[in-house]
C-alpha positions in Angstrom: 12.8 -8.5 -19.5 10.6 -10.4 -16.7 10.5 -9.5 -13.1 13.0 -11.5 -11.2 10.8 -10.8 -8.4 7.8 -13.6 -9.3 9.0 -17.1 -10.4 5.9 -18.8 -9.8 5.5 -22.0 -11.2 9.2 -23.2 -11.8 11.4 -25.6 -10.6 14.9 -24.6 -8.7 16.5 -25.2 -12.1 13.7 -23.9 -14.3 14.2 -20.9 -12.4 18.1 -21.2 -12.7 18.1 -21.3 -15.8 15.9 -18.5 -16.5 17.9 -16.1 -14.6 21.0 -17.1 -16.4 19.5 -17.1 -19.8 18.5 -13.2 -18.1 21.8 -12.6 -17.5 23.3 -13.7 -20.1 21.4 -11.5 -22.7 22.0 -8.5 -20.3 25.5 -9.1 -20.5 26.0 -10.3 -24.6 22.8 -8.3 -26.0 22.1 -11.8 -27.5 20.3 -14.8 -26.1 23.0 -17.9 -25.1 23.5 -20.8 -27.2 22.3 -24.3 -26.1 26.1 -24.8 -25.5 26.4 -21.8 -23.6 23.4 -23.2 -21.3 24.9 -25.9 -21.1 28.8 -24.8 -20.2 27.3 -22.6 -17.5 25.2 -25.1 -15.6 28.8 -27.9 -16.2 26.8 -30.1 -18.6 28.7 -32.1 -21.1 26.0 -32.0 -23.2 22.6 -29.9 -24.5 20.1 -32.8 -24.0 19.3 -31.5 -20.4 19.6 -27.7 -21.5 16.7 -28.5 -24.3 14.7 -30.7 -21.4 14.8 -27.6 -18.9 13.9 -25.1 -22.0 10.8 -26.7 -23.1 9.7 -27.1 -19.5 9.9 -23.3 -19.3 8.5 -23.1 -22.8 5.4 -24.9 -21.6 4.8 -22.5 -18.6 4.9 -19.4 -20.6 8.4 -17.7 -19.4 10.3 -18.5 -23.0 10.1 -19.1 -26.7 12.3 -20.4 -28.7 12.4 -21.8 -32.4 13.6 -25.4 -31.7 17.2 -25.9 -34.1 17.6 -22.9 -34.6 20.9 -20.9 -32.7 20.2 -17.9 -30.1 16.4 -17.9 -30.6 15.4 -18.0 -27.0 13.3 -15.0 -26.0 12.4 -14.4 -22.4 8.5 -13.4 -22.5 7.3 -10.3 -19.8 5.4 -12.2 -17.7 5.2 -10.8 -14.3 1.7 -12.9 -13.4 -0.1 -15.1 -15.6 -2.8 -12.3 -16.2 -4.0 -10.5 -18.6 -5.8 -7.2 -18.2 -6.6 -7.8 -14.6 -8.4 -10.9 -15.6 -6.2 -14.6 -15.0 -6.4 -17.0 -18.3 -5.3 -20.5 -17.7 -1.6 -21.3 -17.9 -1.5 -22.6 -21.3 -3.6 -20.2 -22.9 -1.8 -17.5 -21.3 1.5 -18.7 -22.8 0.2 -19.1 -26.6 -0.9 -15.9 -26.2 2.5 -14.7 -25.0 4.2 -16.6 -27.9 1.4 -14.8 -30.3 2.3 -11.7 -28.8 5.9 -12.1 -29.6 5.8 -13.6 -32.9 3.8 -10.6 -34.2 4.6 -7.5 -31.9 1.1 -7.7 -30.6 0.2 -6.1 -26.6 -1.4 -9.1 -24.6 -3.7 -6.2 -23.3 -4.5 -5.4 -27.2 -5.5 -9.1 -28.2 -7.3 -9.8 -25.5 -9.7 -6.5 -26.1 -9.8 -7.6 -29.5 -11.0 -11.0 -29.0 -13.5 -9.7 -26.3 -14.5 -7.0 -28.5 -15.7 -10.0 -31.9 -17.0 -12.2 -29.0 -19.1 -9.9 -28.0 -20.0 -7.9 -31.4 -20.9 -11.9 -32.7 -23.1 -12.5 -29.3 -25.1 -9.2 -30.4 -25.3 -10.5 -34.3 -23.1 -7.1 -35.5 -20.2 -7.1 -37.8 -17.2 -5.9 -35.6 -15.0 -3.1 -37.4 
């Protein structure tokens, strides 16, 4: 789960929300419904709840599978760097949502990537 120490980048309820949907998997095993998000912040309705999720969606600190029940997944994101070396916001969250989707260290990709770029700079075939 992400530090609760460094919410950079989010709004009050960005940030709100985060740490319910946080304590709300700690407590269930299983991420809340948009109901659920929506009961615990006294909204009649999940409109706002899917407003507030994309918005964290977009900075990196969630995924989720739009439609589809309990799919929320809080991302580790402690910093928006990777490897000791910062990647702009958005690329830093596609590569968290890669990451997740296929069980893939950010440290690991990144290498990777780095490691082609520079095999195809030198004109070798990387392994």
């Amino acid at each position: 789960m992400s530090n609760p120490a460094i919410r950079i980048g989010l709004t009050t309820t960005q940030r709100e929300f985060l740490e319910g949907i946080e304590r709300h998997i700690e407590q269930h095993r299983q991420p809340p419904s948009y109901r659920e998000i929506a009961k615990m912040f006294g909204f009649k309705s999940t409109g706002r709840v899917t407003e507030v999720l994309r918005g964290l969606q977009e900075r990196g600190w969630i995924t989720f599978l739009p439609g589809r029940a309990r799919s929320i997944t809080v991302l580790d994101k402690a910093s928006p760097r990777t490897g000791g070396y910062e990647l702009p916001l958005a690329l830093d969250a596609q590569l968290r949502r890669y990451c997740t989707d296929m069980g893939e260290k950010p440290d690991d990709v990144v290498a990777d990537a780095v490691a082609l770029l520079l095999d195809a700079a030198e004109g070798q075939v990387a392994a």
